[in-house]
N, C-alpha and C positions, 0 to 999 in steps of 0.2 A: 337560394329559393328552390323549394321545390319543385314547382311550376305545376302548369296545370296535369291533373290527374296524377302525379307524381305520389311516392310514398316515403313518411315519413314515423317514427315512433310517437304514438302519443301514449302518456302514461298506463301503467295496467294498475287497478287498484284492487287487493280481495277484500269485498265486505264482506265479507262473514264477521268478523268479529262484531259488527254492529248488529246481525242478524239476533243475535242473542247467545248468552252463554261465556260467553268470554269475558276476560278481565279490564278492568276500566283500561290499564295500561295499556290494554291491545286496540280496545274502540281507540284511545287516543294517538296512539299510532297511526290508525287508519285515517284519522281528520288531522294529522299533521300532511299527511300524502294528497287528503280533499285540498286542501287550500292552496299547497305548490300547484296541483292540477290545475285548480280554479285563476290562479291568478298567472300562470307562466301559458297555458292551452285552452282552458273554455273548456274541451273537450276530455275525457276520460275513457278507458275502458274498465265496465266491471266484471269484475267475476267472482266466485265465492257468492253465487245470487240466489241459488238452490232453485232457480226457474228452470222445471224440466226439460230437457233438450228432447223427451221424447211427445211431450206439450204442444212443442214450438212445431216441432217436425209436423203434427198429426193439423195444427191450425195450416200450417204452409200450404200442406196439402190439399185440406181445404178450400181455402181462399184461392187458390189456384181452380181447383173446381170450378169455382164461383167465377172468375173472371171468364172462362171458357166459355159460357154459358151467352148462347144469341144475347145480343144487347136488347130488344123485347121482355124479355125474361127479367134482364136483370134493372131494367123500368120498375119490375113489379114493384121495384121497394124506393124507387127514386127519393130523393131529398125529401121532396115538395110533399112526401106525403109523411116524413117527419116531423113535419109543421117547426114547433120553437125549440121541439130538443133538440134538432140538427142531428139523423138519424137518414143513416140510410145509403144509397148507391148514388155516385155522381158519375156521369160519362168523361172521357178524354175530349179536353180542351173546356171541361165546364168551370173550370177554377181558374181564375188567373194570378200572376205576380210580377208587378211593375207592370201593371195592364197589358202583359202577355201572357195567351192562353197557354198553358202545363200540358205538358207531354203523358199524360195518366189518367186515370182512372180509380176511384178509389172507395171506399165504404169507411164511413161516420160510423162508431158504437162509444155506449160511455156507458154509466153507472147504470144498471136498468131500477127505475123503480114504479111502482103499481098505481095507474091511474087515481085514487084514492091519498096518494100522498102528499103532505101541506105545500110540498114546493110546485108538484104539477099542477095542483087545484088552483095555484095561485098562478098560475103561465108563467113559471123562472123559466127563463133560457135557457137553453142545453142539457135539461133536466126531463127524463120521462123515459115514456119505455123506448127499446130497441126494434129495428126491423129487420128481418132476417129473411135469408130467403127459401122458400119451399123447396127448392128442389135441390138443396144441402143442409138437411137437414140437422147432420152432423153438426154443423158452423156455432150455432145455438153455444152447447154446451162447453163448446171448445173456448169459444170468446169471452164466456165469462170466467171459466178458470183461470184463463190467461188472465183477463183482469182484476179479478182476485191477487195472483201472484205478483203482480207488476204494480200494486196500489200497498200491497207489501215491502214489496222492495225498494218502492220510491221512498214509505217511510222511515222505512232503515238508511238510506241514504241518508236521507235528509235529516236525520239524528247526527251523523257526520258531519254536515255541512253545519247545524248549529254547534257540535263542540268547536270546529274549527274555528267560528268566529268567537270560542270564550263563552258560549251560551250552554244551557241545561240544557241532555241529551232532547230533553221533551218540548223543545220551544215549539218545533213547528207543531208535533202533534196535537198538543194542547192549545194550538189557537188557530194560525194559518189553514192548519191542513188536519186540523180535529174533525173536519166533514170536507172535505174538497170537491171538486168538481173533476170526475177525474172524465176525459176524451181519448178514446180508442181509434185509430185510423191504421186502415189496411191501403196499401198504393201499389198498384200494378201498372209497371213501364210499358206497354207493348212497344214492340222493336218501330224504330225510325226509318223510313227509305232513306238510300244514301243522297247526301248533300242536303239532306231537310234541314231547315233552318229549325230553333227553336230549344228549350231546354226540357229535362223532365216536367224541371221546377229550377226555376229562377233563383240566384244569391237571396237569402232575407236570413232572418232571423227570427225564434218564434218567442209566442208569449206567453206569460202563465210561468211556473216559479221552479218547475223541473221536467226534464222531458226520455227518456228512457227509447230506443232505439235497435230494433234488430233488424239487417238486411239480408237479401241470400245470395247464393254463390257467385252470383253477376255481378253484385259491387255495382260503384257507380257513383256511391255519394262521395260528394268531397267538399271538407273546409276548410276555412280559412284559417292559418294557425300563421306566428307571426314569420316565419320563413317561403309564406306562399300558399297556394291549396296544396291539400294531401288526400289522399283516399284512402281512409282506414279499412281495414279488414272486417272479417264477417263474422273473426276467432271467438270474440263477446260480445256482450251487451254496450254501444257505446251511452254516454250518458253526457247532456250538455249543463253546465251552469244555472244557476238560477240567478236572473236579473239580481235580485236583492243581495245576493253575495257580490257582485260586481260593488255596486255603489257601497256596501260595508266596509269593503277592502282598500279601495281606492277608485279616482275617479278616471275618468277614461282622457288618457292625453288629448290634445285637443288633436291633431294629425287625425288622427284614427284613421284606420282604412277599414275596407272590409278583409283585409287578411290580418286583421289584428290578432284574435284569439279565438272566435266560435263562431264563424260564418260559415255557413256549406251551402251547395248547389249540387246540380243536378239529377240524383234521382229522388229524392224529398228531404225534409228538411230535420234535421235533428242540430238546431241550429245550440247555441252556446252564449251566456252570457260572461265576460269575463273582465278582468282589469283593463285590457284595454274594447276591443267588442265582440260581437259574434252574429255570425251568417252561416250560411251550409246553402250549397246548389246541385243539381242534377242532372248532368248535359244530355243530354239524346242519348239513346244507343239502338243497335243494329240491332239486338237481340232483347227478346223478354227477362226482365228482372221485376224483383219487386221491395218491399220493405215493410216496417210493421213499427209502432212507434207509439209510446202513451207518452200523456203531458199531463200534469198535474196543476193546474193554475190553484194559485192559492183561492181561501176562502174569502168573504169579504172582511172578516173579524181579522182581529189580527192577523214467358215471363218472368217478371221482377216483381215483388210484393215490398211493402213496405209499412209498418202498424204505429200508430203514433198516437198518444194524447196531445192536443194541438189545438190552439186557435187562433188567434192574429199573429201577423208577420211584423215582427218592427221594420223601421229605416222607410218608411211608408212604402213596404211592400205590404203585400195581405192577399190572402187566396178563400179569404172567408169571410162575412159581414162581422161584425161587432156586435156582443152579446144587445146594445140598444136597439141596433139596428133590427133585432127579432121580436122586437117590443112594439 
């Protein structure tokens, strides 16, 4: 076993050939690779993702801005005033998991779309505009190109993951994820006194049908693979399973642990669904880090930073209400 914090290899995969251009033989290649991934680790790394590394750098910067910033200030954009889209700044300790308060702090963004629009008019959950803060004003244009590129490359993934299971490049696009619901989440660690008790964020696993993950120099996450927790590196994009390839593939032995195949802990979650299960957790640390992470949950049709699309926690952990519960 690994053990805790410990490092281990998890697969490196290039999409590019799903990105476009390439010969069927080579997408197919690349979703022979998605499925050992899926089924032997939960977890992956990708690369070949064409998401600017001078992008990532120029949002880090930012969002670092933004956490610096008096916690007054960064009220101005609190949740509560994102009403049902779930939008906005939450303080350290406002989120819990396994009803223990998270070591962070963090900012909600997702698809922005214009008061006017049939989903907002209609109060969908998790749907509407974004709130941003005045005094980076930069953050704005940065968050959505990111989100742009990363609502891109989950599709291209996920082209992968349908050849893998024998399906048309275009399953998801053309149903699941033909309009998704896509959640942006930024997570800043600040440093722990020593001997605190408590984690970033607690083991879980997240929900919703793909989830895309970058963290920075500090590290810190670590999941469950089936040798033990590992701490992956910062080198790519990590990327976790999608529930529904779990249950395509096979079903989950009944033992299961949380160091099956995509659980992680400690500095937020870029948890893993996989043949057997999937978690990720975030222990404390002395020092600021952060991470950054989208999630993709399907449609209903067929410091430390940290960016995520995200929303409920399986294993009845959770750090966020249930799209009802904003109803």
């Amino acid at each position: 076993m690994a053990g805790s914090g410990g490092s281990a290899a998890l697969p490196v995969i290039d999409v590019g050939p799903l990105i476009g251009g390439a010969p069927a033989a080579a997408g197919a290649a690349v979703a022979e690779q998605i499925q050992a991934a899926c089924r032997e680790r939960g977890f992956f790394y990708v690369t070949g993702h064409t998401v600017p590394a001078e992008l990532l750098g120029q949002l880090t910067a930012a969002s670092a801005e933004f956490f610096a910033l008096p916690l007054q200030d960064k009220l101005e954009i609190a949740m509560a005033r994102g009403g049902r889209a779930w939008r906005g700044f939450f303080p350290v300790g406002a989120e819990l998991t396994s009803g223990q308060p998270d070591l962070k702090e963090g900012l909600y963004f997702g698809a922005e779309l214009p008061d006017n629009d049939p989903r907002v008019l209609a109060g969908l959950p998790l749907h509407g505009r974004n709130l941003f803060p005045r005094q980076v004003p930069r953050l704005r244009p940065l968050v959505l190109s990111y989100l742009d590129a990363l609502t891109s490359l989950g599709q291209a993934v996920l082209r992968g993951v349908a050849l893998s299971l024998g399906l048309d490049a275009g399953y998801f696009a053309t149903g699941y994820t033909a309009d998704p619901t896509i959640l942006f989440r930024i997570f800043h660690y600040p440093p722990s006194p020593p001997r605190a008790d408590g984690w970033g964020v607690g083991e879980h696993t997240d929900y919703g049908l793909l989830t895309l993950l970058a963290q920075d120099d500090s590290g810190g996450l670590q999941i469950a693979a089936p040798e033990g927790w590992i701490a992956p590196s910062r080198s790519s994009l990590i990327r976790d399973s999608p529930p529904r390839y779990r249950r395509s593939l096979t079903a989950p032995p009944p033992e299961t642990t949380a160091g099956g195949g995509g659980t992680a802990r400690n500095c937020e979650p870029s948890p893993a669904a996989t043949a057997t299960t999937s978690s990720a957790r975030c222990p404390r640390s002395s020092r600021s880090s952060g991470a950054m992470s989208c999630d993709m949950p399907a449609a209903p049709a067929p410091a430390r930073s940290e960016a995520s699309r995200a929303g409920l926690q399986g294993s009845g952990q959770r750090n966020r209400p249930a799209p009802e519960e904003l109803m």
